[in-house]
C-alpha positions as CSV (number, residue, x, y, z in Angstrom):
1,X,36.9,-6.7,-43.7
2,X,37.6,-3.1,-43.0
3,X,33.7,-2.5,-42.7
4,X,33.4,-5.3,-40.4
5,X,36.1,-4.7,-37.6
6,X,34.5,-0.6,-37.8
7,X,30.8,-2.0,-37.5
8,X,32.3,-4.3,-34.2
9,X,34.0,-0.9,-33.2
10,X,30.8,1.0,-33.4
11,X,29.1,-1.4,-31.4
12,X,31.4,-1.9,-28.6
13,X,31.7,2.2,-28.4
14,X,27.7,2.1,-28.2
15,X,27.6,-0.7,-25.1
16,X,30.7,1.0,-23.3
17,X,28.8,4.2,-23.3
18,X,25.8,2.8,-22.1
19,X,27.9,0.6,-19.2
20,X,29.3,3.8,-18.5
21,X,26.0,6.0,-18.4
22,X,25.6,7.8,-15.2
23,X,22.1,8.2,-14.2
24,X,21.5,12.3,-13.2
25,X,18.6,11.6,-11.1
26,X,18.3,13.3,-7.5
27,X,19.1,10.8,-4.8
28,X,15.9,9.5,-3.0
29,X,15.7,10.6,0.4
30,X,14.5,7.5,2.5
31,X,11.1,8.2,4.4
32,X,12.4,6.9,7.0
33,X,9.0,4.4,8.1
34,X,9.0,2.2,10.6
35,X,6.5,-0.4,10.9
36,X,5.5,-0.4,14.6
37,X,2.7,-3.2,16.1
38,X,-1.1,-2.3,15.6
39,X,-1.5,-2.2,19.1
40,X,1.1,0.3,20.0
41,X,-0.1,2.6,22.9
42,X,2.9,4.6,23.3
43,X,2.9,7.7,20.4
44,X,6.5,9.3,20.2
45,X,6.2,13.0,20.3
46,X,9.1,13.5,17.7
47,X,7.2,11.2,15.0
48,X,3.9,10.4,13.9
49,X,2.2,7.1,13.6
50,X,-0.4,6.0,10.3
51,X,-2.3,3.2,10.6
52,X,-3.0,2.4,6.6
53,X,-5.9,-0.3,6.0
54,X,-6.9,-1.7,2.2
55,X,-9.0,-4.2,1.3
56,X,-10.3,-6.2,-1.7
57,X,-12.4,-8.9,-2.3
58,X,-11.7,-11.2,-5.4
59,X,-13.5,-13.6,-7.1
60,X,-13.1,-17.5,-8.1
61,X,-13.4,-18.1,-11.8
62,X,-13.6,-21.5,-13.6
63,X,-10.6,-20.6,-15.9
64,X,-8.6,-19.1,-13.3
65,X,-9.6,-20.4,-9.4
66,X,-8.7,-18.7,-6.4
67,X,-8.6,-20.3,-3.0
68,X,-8.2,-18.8,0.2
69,X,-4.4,-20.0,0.0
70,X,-4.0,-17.6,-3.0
71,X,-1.7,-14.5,-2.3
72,X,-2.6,-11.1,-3.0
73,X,0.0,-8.6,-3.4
74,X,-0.1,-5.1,-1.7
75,X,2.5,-2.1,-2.6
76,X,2.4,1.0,-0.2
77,X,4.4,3.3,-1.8
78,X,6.0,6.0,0.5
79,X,8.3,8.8,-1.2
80,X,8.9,6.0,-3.5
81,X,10.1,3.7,-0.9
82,X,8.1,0.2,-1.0
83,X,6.5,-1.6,1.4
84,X,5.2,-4.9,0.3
85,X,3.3,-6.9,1.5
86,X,1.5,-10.3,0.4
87,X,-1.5,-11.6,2.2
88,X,-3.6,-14.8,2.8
89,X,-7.1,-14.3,2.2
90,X,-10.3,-15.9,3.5
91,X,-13.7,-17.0,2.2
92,X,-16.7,-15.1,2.8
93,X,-20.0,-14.3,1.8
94,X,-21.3,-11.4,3.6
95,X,-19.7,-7.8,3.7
96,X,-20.3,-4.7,5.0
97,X,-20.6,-3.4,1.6
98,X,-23.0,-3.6,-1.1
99,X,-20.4,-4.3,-4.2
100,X,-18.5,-7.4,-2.0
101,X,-21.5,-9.2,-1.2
102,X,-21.6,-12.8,-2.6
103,X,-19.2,-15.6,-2.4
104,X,-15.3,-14.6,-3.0
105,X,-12.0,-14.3,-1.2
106,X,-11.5,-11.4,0.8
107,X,-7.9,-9.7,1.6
108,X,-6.9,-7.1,4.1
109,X,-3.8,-5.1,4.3
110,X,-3.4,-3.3,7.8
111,X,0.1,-1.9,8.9
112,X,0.8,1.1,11.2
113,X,3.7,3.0,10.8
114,X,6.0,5.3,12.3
115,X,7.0,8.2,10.2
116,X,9.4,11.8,11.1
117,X,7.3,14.7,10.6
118,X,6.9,16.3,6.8
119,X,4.9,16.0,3.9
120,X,4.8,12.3,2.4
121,X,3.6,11.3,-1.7
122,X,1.7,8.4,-0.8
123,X,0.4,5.9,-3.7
124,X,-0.9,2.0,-3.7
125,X,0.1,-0.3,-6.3
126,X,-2.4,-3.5,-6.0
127,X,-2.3,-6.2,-8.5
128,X,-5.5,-5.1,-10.3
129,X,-4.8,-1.3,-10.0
130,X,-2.6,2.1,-9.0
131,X,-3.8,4.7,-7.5
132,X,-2.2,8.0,-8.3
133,X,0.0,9.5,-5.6
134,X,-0.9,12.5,-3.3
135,X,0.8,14.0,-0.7
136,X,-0.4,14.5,3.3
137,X,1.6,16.9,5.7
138,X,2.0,14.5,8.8
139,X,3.3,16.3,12.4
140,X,4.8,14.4,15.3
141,X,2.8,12.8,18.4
142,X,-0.5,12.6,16.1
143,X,-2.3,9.3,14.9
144,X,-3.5,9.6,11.4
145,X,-5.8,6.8,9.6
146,X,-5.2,6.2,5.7
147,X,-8.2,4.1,4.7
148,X,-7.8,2.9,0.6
149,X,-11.8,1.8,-0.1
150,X,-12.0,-0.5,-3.1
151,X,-14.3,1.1,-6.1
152,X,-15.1,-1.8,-8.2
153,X,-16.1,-1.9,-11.9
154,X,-14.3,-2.3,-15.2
155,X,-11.4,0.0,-15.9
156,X,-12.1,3.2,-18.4
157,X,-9.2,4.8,-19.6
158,X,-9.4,8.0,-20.7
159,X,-13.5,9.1,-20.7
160,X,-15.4,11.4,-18.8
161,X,-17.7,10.4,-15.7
162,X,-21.1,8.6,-17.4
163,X,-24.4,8.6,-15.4
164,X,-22.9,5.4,-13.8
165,X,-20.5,6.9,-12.0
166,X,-21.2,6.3,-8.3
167,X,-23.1,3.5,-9.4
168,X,-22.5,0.3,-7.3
169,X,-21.3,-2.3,-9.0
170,X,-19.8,-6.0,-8.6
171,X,-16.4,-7.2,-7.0
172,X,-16.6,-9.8,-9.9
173,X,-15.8,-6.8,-12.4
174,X,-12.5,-6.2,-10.7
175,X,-10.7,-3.4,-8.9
176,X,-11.2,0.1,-10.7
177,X,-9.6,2.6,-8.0
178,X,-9.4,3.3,-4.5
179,X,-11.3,6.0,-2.6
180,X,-8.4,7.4,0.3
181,X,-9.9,8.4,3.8
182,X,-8.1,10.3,5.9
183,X,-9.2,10.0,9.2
184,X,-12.6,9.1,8.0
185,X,-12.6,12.4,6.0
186,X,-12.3,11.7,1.8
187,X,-9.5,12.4,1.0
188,X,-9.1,11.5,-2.7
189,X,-12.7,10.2,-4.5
C-alpha cells in the first residue's frame, strides 16, 4: 500500500512540475504588419509597404477530387507572426508557365503590407511545402515585391542536385519549393 500512495506521489510531483514549468524563451517582438489594400497610392514615409504574391496550381485526382470550391491554405510567416490566409481557386487550363499547363485549379495569394523599417525573417508554409526563412532589410517610404514562384516536382530529402535539376516538370507532381523574387531580382533559388 505503501508503494502505491509513493508511486501516486511521484506522479503528481511529476504533473505539478510540468503545470508549473516556465517556458525561458525570449518574448517575440510583434512585427508590427499591417495589411493595407492592393491599391494603396499613398506610401508612409515612416514604414514600408510589401506587396507578397504566391501561387499554385493543384490538380484533381480520382481518389481525392478538387473543385474550384476547395480551399487552399497560405501561411506568411513574418518574425514568426502568422498571417493566414485561405483562398478560393479557379479552373484553368492555360498558364503562363510551362509546368501549370493543363487542366487543374489554380490559387493566388496577394496581400500588401505595411511594415516599420528593420530586418524581417520571412518564410511560407503552404499545405504541400515550407520554404526555409530568410531575412530582408526593409526601409521606410519604399515599395518592395516578394514574389514565392512554385517549383514543382516530387520532394527529395536530403540528396544532392541530379542532372534534373532545373528540369521543368509537372504541377501534377506537387509543390517541391518556392523560388523568392525580390523585386523581380532572385532572391532565394
Amino acid at each position: 500500500m505503501k508503494k502505491i500512495i509513493l508511486l501516486i506521489t511521484v506522479i503528481l510531483a511529476g504533473f505539478t512540475g510540468c503545470y508549473k514549468n516556465i517556458p525561458l524563451e525570449v518574448p517575440v517582438i510583434q512585427a508590427g504588419l499591417k495589411v493595407v489594400p492592393l491599391d494603396e497610392s499613398v506610401l508612409s514615409q515612416e514604414e514600408g509597404d510589401i506587396i507578397v504574391t504566391a501561387h499554385v496550381k493543384k490538380g484533381s485526382y480520382v481518389l481525392s477530387p478538387r473543385t474550384d470550391e476547395d480551399r487552399y491554405t497560405f501561411i506568411l510567416l513574418i518574425n514568426d507572426k502568422e498571417l493566414i490566409e485561405s483562398v478560393k481557386g479557379n479552373e484553368a487550363t492555360e498558364s503562363d508557365m510551362h509546368e501549370e499547363e493543363g487542366e487543374g485549379i489554380h490559387y493566388t495569394f496577394k496581400k500588401r503590407l505595411r511594415l516599420k523599417p528593420g530586418e524581417y525573417s520571412i518564410s511560407l508554409k503552404t499545405e504541400d511545402v515550407k520554404t526555409p526563412p530568410f531575412n530582408i532589410q526593409l526601409t521606410g517610404g519604399k515599395l518592395y515585391t516578394l514574389r514565392f514562384e512554385p517549383v514543382y516536382g516530387p520532394v527529395k530529402i536530403g540528396t544532392k542536385k541530379s542532372f534534373q535539376h532545373g528540369v521543368s516538370h509537372s504541377f501534377w507532381q506537387g509543390v517541391r519549393d518556392f523560388n523568392v523574387y525580390l523585386n523581380d531580382v532572385i532572391f532565394k533559388e
